[in-house]
C-alpha positions in Angstrom: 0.0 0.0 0.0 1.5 3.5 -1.0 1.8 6.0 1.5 -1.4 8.3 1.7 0.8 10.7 3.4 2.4 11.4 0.1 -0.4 12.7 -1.3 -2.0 16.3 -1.4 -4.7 16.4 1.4 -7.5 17.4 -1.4 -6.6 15.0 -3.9 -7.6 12.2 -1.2 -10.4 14.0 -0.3 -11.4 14.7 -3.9 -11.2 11.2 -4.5 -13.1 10.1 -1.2 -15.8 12.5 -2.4 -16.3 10.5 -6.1 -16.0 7.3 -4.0 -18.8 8.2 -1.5 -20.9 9.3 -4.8 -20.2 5.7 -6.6 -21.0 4.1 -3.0 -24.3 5.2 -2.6 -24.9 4.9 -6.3 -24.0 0.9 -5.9 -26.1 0.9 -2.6 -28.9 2.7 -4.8 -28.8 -0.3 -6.9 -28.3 -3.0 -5.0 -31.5 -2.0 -2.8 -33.4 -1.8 -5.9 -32.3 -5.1 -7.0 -33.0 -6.7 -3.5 -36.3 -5.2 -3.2 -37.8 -3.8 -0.1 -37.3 -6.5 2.9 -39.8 -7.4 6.0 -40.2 -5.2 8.4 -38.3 -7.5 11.1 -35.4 -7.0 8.5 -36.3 -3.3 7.9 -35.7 -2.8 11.4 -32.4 -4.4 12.0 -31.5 -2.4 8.9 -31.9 0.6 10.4 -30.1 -0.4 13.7 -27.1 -1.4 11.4 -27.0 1.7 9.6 -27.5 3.7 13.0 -24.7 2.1 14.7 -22.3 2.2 11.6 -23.3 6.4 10.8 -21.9 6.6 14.7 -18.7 5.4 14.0 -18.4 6.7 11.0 -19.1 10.4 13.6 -16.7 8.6 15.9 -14.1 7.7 14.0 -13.7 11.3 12.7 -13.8 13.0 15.8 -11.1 10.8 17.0 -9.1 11.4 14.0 -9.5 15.2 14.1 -8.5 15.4 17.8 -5.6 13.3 17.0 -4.3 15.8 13.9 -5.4 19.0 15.8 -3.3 17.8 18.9 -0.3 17.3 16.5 -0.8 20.2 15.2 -0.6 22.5 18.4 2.0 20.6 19.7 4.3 21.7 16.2 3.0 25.2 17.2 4.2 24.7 20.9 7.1 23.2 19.7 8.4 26.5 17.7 7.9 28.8 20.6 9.7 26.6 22.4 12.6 26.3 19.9 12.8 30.2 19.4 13.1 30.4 23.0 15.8 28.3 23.4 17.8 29.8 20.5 16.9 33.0 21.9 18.4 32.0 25.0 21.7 30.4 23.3 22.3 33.6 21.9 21.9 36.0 25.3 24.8 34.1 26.9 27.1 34.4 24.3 27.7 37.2 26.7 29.3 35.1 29.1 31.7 33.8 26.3 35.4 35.5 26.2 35.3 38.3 23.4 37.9 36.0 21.1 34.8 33.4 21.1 31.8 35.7 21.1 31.4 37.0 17.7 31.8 33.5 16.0 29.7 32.0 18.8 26.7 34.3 17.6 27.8 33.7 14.0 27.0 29.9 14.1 23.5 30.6 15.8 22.6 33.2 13.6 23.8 30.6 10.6 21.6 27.7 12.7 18.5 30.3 12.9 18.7 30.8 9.4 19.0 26.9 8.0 15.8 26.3 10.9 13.8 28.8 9.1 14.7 27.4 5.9 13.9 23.8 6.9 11.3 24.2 8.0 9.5 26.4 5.1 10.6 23.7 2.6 7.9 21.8 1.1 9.4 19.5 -1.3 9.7 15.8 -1.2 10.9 13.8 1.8 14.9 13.2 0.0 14.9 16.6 -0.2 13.7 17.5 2.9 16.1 14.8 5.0 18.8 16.7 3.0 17.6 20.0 4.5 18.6 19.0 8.2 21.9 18.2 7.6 23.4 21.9 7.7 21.6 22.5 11.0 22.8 19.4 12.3 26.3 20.5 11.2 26.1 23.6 12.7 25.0 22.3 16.1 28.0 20.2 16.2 29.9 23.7 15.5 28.1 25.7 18.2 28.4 22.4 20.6 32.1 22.6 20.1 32.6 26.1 20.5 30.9 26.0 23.6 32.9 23.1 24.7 36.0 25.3 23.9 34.3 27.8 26.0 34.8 25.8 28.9 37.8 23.9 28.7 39.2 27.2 28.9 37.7 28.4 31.9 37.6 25.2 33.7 36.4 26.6 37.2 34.0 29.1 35.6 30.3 29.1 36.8 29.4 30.3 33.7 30.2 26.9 32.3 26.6 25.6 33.6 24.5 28.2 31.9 26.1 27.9 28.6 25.9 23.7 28.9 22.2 24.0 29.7 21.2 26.0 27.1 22.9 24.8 24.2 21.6 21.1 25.6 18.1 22.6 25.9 18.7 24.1 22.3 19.4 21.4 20.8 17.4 19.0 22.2 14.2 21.3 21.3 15.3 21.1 17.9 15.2 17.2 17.3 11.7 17.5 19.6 10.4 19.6 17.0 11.8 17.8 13.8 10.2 14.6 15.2 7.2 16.3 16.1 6.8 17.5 12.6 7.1 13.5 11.5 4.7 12.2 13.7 1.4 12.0 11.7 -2.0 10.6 12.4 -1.4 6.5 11.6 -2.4 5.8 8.2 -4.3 2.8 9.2 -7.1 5.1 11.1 -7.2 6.8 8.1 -7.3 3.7 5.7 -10.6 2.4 8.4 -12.0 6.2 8.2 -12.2 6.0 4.2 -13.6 2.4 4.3 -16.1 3.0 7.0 -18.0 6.0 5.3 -17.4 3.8 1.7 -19.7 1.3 3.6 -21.9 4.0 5.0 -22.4 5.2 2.0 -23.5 1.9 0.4 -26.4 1.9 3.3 -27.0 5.2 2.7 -28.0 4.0 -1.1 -29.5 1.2 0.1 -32.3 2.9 1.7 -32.9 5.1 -1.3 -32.8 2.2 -3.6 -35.7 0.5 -1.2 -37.7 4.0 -1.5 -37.2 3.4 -5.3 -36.3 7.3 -4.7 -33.1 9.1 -5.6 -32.1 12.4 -3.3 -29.3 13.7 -5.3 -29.2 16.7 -2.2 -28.7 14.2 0.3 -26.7 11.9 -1.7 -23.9 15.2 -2.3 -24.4 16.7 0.8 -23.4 13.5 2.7 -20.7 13.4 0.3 -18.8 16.9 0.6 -19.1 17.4 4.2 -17.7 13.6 5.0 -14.7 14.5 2.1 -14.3 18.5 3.7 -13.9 16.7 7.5 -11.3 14.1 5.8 -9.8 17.5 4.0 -9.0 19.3 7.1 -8.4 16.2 8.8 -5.7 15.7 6.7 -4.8 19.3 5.9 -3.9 19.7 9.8 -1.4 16.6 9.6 0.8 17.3 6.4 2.7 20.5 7.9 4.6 20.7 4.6 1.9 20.0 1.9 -1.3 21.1 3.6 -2.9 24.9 3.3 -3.2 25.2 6.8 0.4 26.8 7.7 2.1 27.0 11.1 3.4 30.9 11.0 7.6 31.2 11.3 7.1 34.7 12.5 8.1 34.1 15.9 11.7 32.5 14.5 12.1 35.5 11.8 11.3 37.9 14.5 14.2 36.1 16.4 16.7 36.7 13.3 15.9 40.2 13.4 16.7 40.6 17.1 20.3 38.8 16.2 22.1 41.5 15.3 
């Protein structure tokens, strides 16, 4: 099975909508076929199609929470980064002036390759390429600061650098994986099958009436497929329309002047 990830957010949910269409069109006939059934049958029917309409409701409120969670964590995540970048950078103070300047050199260089990772939207090779000057740079910055120390070995400043550059960097991998972790394409595999199915009963019961609603038959169509959209929108940081802003990091390249 390909990855559904890979794909643009409204080309799945374009797709689920002509799906949901042909599903109710094949319950349509089927129920015509079948003809209408007793009224024992009628009724268990109508308890099947009850209970499965509820999960179907279920199943994408639990999949919105889980991609709108995600999604404020990525925001959380960035403030959290800036911060600790931020931070990095004040106590470049307490570096001597022959280490200063290139000290706040590299974390103006990291600031900028963040920014820039983090805008890309291109394909995941691409985007695994994009880390690897930030990751080289934190290396830099982690040595300089090592430097830092081993040359004032009885320093208390020592702490304050070591715990910031740890929390920097350890904010940044939070926030790379953070920005990986998506909602598990099997929920979203049993979401697409579970309306298909609804849909089919959906038909069925017009195909019994020997009645066609084309209102109800769209409208149960495009509001399933514009929950999936934004369902999906929310959890592809890079493809989706719905943006986390970088202004608080570019507002924190400005301050480093």
């Amino acid at each position: 099975m390909s990855n559904l990830h890979s794909y643009p957010s409204w080309q799945i949910a374009a797709a689920l909508f002509l799906l949901l269409i042909l599903a109710i069109e094949l319950g349509y006939w089927i129920g015509r076929r079948l003809g209408k059934p007793s009224e024992e049958s009628n009724s268990a029917l109508n308890t099947v199609k009850g209970a499965l309409l509820a999960l179907v409701g279920l199943l994408l409120g639990f999949s919105y929470s889980m991609a709108s969670t995600r999604f404020e964590t990525r925001k959380a995540m960035l403030i959290q980064e800036a911060n600790a970048i931020g931070t990095a950078y004040l106590r470049g103070d307490l570096f001597d002036e022959v280490r200063r300047e290139p000290y706040r050199e590299l974390l103006r260089r990291y600031t900028d390759a963040r920014l820039a990772f983090f805008r890309m939207t291109t394909d995941a090779e691409a985007v695994s390429g994009a880390l690897q000057p930030s990751e080289a740079l934190q290396n830099e910055i982690w040595k300089l600061g090592m430097e830092q120390a081993r040359a004032n070995p009885l320093s208390p400043n020592n702490l304050l650098i070591v715990d910031s550059l740890n929390a920097m960097i350890d904010t940044g991998t939070e926030r790379v994986a953070a920005r990986q972790n998506e909602v598990p394409q099997p929920i979203i595999v049993l979401l697409i099958v579970s309306t298909f199915i609804a849909g089919l009963f959906i038909g069925h019961s017009f195909g019994i009436g020997r009645r066609r609603s084309w209102l109800a038959t769209f409208g149960f169509a495009f509001v399933i497929s514009l929950v999936v959209f934004v369902i999906l929108d929310l959890d592809q940081p890079r493809r989706g329309s719905i943006r986390i802003s970088q202004e608080v990091m570019v507002q924190l390249r400005s301050s480093m002047k």
